[in-house]
N, C-alpha and C positions, 0 to 999 in steps of 0.2 A: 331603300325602303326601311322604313323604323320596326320594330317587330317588339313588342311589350311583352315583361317576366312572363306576363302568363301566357302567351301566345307561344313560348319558347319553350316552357312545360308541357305545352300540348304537344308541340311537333316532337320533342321529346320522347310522351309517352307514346305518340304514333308510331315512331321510330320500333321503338323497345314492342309494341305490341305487334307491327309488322315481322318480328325477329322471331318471336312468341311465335307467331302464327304461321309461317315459312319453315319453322321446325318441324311441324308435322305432315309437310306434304314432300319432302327432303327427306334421303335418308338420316337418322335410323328411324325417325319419328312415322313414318309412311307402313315401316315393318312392323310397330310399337300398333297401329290402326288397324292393318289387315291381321297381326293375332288377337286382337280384341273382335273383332265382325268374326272372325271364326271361332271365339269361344263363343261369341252367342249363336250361331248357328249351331253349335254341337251341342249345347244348352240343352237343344229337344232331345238330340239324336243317345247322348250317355252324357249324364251329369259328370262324373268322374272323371272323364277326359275332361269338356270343359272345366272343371274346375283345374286340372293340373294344366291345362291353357292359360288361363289367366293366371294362375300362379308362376308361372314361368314368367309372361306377359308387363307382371308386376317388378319381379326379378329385374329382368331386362330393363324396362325403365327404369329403374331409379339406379341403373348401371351407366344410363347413358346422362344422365343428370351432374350436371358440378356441384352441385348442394352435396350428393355422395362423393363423387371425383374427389372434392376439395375435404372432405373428413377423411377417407382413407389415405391419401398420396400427402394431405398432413402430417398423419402419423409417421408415417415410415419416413419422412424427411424429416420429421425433428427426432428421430431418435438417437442421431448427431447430433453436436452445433462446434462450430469453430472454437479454439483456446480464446478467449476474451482475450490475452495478448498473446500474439505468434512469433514478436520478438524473442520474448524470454521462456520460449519452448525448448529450446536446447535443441529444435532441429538441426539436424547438417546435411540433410539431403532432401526434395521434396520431388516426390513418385508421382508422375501423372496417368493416369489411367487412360486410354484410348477407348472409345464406343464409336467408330465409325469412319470410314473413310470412303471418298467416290474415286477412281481411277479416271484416270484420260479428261479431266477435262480442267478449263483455262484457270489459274489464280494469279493474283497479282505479280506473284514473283517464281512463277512454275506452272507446274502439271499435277493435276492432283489437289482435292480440299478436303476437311475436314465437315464431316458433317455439325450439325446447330451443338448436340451435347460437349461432344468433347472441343468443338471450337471454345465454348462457355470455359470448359474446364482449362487451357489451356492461358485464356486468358486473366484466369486466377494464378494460374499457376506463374505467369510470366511475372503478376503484381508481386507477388512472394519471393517471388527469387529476386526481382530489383530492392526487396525488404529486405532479404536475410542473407542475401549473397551467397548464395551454397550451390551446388549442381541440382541437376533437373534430371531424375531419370525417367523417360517415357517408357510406357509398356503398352506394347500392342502391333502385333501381324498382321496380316493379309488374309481376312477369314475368308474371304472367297473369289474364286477368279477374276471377279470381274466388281470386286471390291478394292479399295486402295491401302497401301502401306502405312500404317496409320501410326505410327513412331516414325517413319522418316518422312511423312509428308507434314508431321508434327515438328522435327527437328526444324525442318527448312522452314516453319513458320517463327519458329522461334529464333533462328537467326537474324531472318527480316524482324524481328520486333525489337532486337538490338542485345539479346541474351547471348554472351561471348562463346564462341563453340565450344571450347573446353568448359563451361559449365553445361554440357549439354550430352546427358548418355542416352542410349539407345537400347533398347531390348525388343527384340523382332520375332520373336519365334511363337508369343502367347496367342492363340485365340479364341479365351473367354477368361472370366475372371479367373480361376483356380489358376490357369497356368499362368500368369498375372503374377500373382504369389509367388509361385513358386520359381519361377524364370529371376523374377526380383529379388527373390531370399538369397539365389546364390551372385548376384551381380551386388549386393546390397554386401554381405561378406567378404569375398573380394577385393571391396574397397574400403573393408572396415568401417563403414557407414552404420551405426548403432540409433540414431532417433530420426528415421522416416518422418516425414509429412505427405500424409496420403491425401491426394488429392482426387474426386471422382464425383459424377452429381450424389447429391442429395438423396435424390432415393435411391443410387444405388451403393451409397454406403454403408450402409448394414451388413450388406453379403461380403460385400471386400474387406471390411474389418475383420469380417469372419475367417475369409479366406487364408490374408496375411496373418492372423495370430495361431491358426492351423501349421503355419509354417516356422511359427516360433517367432514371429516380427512380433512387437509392440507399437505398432505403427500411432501418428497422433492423428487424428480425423480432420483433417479441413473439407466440411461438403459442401457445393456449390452448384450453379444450375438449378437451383431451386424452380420448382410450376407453379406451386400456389404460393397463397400469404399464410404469413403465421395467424395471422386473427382476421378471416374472411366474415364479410357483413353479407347478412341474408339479402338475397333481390329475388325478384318471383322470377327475372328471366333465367334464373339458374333450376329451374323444376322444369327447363324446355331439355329437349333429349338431343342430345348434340355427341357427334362422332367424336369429339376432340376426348370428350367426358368419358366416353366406351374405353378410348384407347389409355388414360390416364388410370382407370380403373383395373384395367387387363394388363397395364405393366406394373402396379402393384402384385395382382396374383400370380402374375409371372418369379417376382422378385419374392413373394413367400413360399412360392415350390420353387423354387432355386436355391434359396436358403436352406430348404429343409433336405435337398439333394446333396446341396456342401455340406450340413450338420451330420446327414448319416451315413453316406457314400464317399465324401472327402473331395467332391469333382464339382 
């Protein structure tokens, strides 16, 4: 069946307006409807409350929005950006950070996977060291019982991707950033290793730059893992209230009170 430009454009916009329209009987969009019918119900009963209804209401929406998502989680990921050449950086050791691991279940070449972030970060990090030939130190423990070892199930991936063992260190005992740092400051000494390459997503490289130069490191920033784009084009389906958008939102304010807990606590 032949289907003409414009015929393509419609099914198109039907598409995008089905998507529009399914956000709001879906959560959060469905919670974003029932506190609007209850600010107007309260409407009669105390103005005041309704109005701190909808103002919350308002809040909330354009939390769940990518139009906000993609301005905030911009920021705090470009306040990195990679050396334009990471040749002539003078690294000699490049630090990957671990954010996650699942226990017990099947991988290609084991037990045990890496969740989406740090899979991301790992395979920058592999690109890097087939560039610059230096060691790979992982950091990152076992934050919870029934989480996985997230530097040795890192090592064993980096094996399989063809990184020689002995460019391969291990640090096990961190689990969150700060110990990150610090676990790495003294493995980092040790080996006489002086120009780190920090490797970690994008947004959360603020905090860990933060973390390692508390510790006396001058680490160089490689961030990766990036969510948005550097220069995001308006669409209307980004004003629909989507889960993805809530939780891209709430891991920046996570990552600004965590920052200001390292800036004045040291943890």
């Amino acid at each position: 069946m032949y289907y003409n430009s414009n015929t393509i454009e419609r099914v198109i916009f039907l598409i995008y307006f089905l998507k529009f329209g399914a956000s709001w009987i879906l959560p959060p969009g469905i919670f974003i409807i029932f506190l609007l019918v209850l600010g107007v119900k309260l409407f009669k009963i105390d103005r005041k409350i309704s109005a701190a209804v909808f103002f919350f209401t308002i809040i909330f929406y354009l939390l769940c929005t990518s139009l906000v998502a993609e301005k905030f989680m911009g920021w705090l990921e470009e306040m990195h950006t990679p050396p334009a050449q990471v040749e002539t950086s003078g690294a000699d050791v490049i630090v990957l950070l671990g954010g996650g691991a699942i226990s017990e279940v099947p991988d290609v070449d084991g037990v045990g996977a890496l969740c989406a972030s740090p899979a991301n970060r790992l395979l920058t990090a592999v690109r890097l060291q087939k560039m610059l030939n230096v060691p790979i130190l992982i950091s990152g423990g076992q934050v919870y019982s029934d989480s996985g070892a997230e530097a040795e199930i890192s090592a064993r991936v980096l094996k399989s991707l063809g990184v020689p063992e002995e460019k391969i260190l291990t640090e096990t005992k961190s689990v969150n950033t700060t110990q990150n740092a610090l676990y790495c400051a003294k493995i980092l000494r040790e080996k006489n290793f002086v120009k780190p390459l920090l490797v970690t997503s994008a947004f959360h490289m603020n905090r860990a730059m933060l973390a390692f130069n508390l510790n006396r490191l001058k680490p160089t920033a490689y961030p990766t893992d990036f969510t948005v784009a550097h220069n995001p084009t308006f669409h209307y389906t980004k004003l629909r209230p989507q889960a993805e958008a809530l939780l891209l939102n709430v891991t920046v304010l996570q990552e600004l009170l965590r920052t200001c807990v390292t800036e004045v606590f040291g943890v």
